[in-house]
The first five atom37 places (N, CA, C, CB, O) and aatype in JSON, in Angstrom:
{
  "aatype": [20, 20, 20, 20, 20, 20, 20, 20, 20, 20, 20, 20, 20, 20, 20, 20, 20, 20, 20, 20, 20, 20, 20, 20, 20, 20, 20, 20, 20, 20, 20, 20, 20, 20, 20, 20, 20, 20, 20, 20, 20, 20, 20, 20, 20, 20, 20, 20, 20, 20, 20, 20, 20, 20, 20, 20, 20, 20, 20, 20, 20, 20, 20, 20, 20, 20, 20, 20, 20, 20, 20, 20, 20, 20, 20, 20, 20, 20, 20, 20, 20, 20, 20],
  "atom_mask": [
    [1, 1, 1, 1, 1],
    [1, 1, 1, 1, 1],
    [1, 1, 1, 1, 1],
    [1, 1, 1, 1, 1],
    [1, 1, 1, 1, 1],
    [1, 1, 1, 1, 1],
    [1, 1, 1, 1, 1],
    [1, 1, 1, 1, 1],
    [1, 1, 1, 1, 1],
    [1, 1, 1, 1, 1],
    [1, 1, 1, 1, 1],
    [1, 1, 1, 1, 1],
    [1, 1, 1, 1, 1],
    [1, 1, 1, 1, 1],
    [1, 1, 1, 1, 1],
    [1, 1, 1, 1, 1],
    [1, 1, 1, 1, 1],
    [1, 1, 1, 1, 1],
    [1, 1, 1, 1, 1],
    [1, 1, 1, 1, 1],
    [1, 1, 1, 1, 1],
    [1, 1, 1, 1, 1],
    [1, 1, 1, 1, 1],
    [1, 1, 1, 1, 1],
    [1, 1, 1, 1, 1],
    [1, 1, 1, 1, 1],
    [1, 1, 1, 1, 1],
    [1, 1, 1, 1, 1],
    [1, 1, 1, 1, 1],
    [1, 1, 1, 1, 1],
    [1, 1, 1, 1, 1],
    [1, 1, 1, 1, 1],
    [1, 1, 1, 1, 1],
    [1, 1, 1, 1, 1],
    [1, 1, 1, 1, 1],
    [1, 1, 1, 1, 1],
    [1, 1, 1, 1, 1],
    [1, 1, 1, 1, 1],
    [1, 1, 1, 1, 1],
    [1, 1, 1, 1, 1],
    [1, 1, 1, 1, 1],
    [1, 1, 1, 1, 1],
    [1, 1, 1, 1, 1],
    [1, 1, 1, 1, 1],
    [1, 1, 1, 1, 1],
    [1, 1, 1, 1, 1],
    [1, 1, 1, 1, 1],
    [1, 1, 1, 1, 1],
    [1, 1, 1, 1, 1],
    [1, 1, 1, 1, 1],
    [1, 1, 1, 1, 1],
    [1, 1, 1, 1, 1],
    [1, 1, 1, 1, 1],
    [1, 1, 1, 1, 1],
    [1, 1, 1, 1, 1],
    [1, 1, 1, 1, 1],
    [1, 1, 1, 1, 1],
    [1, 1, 1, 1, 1],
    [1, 1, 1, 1, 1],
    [1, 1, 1, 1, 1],
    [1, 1, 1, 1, 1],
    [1, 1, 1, 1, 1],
    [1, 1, 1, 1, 1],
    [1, 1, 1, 1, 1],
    [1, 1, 1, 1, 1],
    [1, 1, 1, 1, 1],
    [1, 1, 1, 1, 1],
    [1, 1, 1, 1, 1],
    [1, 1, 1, 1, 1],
    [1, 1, 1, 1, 1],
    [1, 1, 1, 1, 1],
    [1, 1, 1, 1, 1],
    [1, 1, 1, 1, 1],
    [1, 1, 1, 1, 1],
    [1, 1, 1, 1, 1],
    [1, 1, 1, 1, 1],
    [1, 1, 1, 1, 1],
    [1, 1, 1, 1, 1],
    [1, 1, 1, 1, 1],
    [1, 1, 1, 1, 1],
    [1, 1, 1, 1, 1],
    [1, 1, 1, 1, 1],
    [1, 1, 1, 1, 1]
  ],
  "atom_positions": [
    [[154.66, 11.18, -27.26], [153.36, 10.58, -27.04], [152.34, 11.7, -26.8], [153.41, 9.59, -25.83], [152.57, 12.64, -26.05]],
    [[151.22, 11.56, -27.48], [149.92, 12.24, -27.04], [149.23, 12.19, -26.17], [149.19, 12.16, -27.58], [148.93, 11.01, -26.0]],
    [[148.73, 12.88, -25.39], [147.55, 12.73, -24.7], [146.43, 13.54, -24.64], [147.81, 12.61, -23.67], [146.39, 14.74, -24.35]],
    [[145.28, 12.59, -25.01], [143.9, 13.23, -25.33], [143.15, 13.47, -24.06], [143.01, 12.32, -26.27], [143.08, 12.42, -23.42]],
    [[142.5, 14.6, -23.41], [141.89, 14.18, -22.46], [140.6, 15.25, -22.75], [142.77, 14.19, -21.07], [140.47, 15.83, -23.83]],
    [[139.75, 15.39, -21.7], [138.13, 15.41, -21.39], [138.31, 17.52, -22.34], [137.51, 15.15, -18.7], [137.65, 18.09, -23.21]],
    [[139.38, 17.88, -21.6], [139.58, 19.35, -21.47], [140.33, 19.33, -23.0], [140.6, 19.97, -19.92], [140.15, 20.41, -23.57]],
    [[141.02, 18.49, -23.7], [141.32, 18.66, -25.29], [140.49, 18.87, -26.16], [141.82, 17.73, -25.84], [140.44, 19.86, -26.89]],
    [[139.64, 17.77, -26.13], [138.53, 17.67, -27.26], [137.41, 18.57, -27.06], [137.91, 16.27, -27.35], [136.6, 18.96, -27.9]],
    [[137.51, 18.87, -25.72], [136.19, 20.39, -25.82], [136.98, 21.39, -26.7], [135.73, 21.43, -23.93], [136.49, 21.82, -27.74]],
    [[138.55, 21.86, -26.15], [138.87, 22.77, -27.16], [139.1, 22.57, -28.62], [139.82, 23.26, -26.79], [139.45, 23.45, -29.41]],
    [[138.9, 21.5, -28.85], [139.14, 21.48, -30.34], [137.86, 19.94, -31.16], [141.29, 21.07, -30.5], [138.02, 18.97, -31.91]],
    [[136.44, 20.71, -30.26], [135.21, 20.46, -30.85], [135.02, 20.86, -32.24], [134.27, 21.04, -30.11], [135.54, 21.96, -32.42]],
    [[134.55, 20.45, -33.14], [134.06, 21.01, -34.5], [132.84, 22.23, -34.34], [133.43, 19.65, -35.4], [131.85, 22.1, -33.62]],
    [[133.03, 23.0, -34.86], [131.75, 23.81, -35.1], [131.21, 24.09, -36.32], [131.85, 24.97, -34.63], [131.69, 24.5, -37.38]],
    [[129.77, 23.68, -35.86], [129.58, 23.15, -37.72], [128.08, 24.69, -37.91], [128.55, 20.42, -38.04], [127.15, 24.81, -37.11]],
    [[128.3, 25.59, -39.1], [127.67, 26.79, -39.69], [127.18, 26.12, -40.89], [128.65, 28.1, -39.95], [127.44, 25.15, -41.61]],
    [[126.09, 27.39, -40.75], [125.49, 27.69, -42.54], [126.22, 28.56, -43.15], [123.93, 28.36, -42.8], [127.13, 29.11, -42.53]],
    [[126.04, 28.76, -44.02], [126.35, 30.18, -45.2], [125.17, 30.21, -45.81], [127.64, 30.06, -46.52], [124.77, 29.16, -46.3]],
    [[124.37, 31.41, -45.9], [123.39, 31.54, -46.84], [123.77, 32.18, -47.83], [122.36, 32.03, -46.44], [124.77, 32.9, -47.8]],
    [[122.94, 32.01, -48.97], [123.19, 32.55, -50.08], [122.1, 32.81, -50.81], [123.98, 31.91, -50.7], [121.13, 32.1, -50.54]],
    [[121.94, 33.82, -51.9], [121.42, 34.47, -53.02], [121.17, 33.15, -54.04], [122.51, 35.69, -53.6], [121.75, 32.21, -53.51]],
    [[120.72, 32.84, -54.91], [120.94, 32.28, -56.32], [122.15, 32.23, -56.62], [120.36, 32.96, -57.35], [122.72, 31.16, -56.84]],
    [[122.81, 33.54, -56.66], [123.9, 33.57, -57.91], [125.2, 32.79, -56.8], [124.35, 35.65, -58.7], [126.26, 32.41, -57.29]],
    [[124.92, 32.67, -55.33], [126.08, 32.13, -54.7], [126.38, 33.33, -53.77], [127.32, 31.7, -55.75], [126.94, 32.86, -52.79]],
    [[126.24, 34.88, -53.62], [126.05, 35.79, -53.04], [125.81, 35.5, -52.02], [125.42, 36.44, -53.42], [124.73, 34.92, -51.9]],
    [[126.58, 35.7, -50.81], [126.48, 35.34, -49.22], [125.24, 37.01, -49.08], [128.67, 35.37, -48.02], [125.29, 38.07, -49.69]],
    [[124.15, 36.45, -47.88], [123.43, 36.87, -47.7], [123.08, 36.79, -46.24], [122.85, 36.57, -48.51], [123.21, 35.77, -45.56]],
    [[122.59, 38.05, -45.79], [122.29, 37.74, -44.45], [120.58, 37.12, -43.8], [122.67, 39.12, -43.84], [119.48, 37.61, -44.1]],
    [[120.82, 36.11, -43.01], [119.58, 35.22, -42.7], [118.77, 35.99, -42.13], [119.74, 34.03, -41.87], [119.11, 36.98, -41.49]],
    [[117.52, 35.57, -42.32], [116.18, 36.38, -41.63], [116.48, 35.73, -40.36], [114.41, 36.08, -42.3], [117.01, 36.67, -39.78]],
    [[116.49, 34.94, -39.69], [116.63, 34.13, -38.72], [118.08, 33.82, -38.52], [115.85, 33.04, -38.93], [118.69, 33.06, -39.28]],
    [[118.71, 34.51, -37.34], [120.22, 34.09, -36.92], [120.44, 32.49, -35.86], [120.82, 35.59, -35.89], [120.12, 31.99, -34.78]],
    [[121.18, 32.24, -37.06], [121.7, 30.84, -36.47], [122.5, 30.71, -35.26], [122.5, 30.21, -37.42], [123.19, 31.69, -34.95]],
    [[122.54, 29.87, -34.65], [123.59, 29.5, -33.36], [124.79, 28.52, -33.97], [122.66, 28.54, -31.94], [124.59, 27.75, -34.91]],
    [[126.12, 28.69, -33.24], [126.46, 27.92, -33.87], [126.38, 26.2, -33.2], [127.61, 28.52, -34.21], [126.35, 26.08, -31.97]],
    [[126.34, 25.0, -34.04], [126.74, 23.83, -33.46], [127.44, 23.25, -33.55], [126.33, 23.23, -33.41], [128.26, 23.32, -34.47]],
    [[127.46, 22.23, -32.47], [128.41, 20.94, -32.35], [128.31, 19.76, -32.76], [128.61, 20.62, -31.31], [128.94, 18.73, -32.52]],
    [[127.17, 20.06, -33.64], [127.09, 18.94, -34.3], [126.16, 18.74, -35.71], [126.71, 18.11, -33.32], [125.07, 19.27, -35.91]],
    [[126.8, 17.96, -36.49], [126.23, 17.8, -38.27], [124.35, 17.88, -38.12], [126.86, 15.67, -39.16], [123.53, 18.59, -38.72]],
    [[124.19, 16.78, -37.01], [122.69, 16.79, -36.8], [122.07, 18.09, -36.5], [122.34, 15.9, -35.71], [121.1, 18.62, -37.03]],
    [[122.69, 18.42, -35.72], [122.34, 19.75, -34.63], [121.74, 20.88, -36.05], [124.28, 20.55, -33.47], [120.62, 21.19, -36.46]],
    [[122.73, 21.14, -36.33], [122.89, 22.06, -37.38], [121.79, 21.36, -38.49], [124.6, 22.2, -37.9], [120.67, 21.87, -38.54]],
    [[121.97, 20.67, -39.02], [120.17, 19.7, -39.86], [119.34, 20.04, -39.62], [119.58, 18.32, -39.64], [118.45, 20.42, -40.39]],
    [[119.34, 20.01, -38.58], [117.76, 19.8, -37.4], [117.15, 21.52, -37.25], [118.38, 19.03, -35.16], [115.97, 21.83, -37.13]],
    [[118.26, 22.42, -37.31], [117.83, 23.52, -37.01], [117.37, 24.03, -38.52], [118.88, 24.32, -36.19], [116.36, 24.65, -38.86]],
    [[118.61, 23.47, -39.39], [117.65, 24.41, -40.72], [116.19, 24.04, -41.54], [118.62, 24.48, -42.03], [115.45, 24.74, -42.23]],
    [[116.15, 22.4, -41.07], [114.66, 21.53, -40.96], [113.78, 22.63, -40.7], [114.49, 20.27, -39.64], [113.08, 22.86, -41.68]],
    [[113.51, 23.57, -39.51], [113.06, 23.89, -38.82], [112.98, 25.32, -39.13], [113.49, 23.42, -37.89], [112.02, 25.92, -38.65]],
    [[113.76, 25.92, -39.82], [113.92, 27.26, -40.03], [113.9, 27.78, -41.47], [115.07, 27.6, -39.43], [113.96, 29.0, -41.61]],
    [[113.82, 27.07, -42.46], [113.89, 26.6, -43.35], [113.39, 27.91, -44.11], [113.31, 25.33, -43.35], [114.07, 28.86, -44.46]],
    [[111.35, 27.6, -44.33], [110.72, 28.56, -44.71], [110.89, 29.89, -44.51], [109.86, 28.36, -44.46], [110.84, 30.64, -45.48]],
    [[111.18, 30.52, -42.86], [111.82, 32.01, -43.03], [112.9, 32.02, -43.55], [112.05, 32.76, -41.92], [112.62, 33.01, -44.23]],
    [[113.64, 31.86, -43.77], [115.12, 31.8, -44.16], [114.85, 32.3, -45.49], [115.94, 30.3, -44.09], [115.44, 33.27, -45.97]],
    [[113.76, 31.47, -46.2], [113.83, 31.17, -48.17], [112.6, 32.53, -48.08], [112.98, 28.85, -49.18], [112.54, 33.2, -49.11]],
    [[111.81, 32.87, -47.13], [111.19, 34.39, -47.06], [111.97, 35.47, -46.81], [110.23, 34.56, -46.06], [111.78, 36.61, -47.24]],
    [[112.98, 35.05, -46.04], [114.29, 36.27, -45.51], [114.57, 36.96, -46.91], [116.08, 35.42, -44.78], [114.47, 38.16, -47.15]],
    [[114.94, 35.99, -47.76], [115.75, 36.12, -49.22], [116.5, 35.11, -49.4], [116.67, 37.29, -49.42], [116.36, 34.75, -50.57]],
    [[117.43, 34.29, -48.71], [118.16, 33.55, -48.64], [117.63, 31.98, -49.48], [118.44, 33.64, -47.25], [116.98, 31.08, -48.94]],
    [[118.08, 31.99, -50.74], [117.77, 31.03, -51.61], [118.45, 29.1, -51.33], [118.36, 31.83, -52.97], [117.94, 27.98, -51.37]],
    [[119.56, 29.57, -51.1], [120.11, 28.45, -51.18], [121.12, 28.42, -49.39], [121.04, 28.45, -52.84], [120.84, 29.27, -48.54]],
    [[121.95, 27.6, -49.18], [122.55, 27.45, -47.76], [123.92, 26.21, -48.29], [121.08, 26.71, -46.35], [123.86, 25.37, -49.18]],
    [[125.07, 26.54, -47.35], [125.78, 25.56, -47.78], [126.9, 25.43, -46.33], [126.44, 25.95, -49.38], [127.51, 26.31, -45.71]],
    [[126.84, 24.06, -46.18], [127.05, 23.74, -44.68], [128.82, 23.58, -44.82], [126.04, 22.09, -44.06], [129.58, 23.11, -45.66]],
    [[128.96, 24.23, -43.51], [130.82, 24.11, -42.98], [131.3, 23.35, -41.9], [131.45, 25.46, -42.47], [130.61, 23.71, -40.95]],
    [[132.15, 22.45, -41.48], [132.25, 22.06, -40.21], [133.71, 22.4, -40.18], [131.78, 20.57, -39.85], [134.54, 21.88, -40.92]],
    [[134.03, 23.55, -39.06], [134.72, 24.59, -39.0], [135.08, 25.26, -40.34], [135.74, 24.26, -38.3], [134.03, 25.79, -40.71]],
    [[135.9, 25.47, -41.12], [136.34, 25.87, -42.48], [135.94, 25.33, -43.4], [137.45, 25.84, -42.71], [135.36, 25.99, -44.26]],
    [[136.1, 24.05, -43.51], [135.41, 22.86, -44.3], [134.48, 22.89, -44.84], [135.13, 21.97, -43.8], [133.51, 22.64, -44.13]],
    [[134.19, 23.17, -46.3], [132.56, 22.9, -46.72], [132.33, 21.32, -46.73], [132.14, 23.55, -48.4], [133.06, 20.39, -47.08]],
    [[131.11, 21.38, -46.25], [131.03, 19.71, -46.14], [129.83, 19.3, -47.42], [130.37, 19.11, -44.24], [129.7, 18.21, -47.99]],
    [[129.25, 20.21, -47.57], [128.56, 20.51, -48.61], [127.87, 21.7, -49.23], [127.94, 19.86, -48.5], [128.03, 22.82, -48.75]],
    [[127.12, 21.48, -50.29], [126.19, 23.1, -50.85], [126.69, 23.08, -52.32], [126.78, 24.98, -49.91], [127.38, 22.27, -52.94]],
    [[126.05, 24.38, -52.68], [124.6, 25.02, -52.48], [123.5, 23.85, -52.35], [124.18, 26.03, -53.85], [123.55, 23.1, -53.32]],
    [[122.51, 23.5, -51.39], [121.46, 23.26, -51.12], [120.52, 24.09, -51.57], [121.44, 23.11, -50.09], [120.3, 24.87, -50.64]],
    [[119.66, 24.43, -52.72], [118.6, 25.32, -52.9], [117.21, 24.97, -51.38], [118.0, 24.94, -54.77], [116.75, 23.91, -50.95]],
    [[116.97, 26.4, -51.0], [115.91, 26.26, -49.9], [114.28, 26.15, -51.03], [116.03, 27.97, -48.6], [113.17, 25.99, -50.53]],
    [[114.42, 26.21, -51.85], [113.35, 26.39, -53.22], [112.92, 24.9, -53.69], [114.21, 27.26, -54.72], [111.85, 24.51, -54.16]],
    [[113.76, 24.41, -53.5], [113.87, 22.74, -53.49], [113.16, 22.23, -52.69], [115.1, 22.12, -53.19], [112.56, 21.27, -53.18]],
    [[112.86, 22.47, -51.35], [112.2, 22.12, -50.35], [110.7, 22.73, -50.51], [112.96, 22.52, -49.16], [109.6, 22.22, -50.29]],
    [[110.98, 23.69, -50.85], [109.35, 23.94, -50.8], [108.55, 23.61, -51.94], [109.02, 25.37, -50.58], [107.32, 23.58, -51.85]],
    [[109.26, 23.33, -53.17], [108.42, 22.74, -54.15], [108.2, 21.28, -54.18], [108.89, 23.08, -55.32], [107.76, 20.6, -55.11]],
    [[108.61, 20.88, -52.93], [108.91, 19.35, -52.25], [107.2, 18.62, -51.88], [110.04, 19.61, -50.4], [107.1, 17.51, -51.37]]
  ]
}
């Protein structure tokens, strides 16, 4: 039998990253360093927000992980601004 408790699920929270990238898919480093989060929103909400330096940094496109997991991407940041 399992048992889940308060002190489990903190250690084995998701942590959800960007990857930035170049055009060609080229991991790139962000003008603006991310934190990491705990959550799909969290992580949304921040690149909402960070968006424009990021696509001035150099960083063209972004593609989201929740721990290892791509959950999605390439997202072009070029997309947004011709939005």
């Amino acid at each position: 039998m399992l048992f889940v408790t308060d002190q489990t699920r903190e250690a084995h929270m998701a942590t959800w990253t960007w990857r930035f990238e170049k055009a060609d898919g080229a991991e790139t480093q962000p003008a603006v360093e991310p934190e990491e989060f705990t959550t799909q929103g969290d992580a949304e909400s921040w690149l909402g927000e960070y968006w424009k330096p990021l696509l001035a940094g150099g960083a063209e496109q972004v593609r989201l992980f929740e721990d290892a997991t791509e959950i999605y991407g390439p997202m072009s940041l070029k997309a947004a601004e011709e939005a």
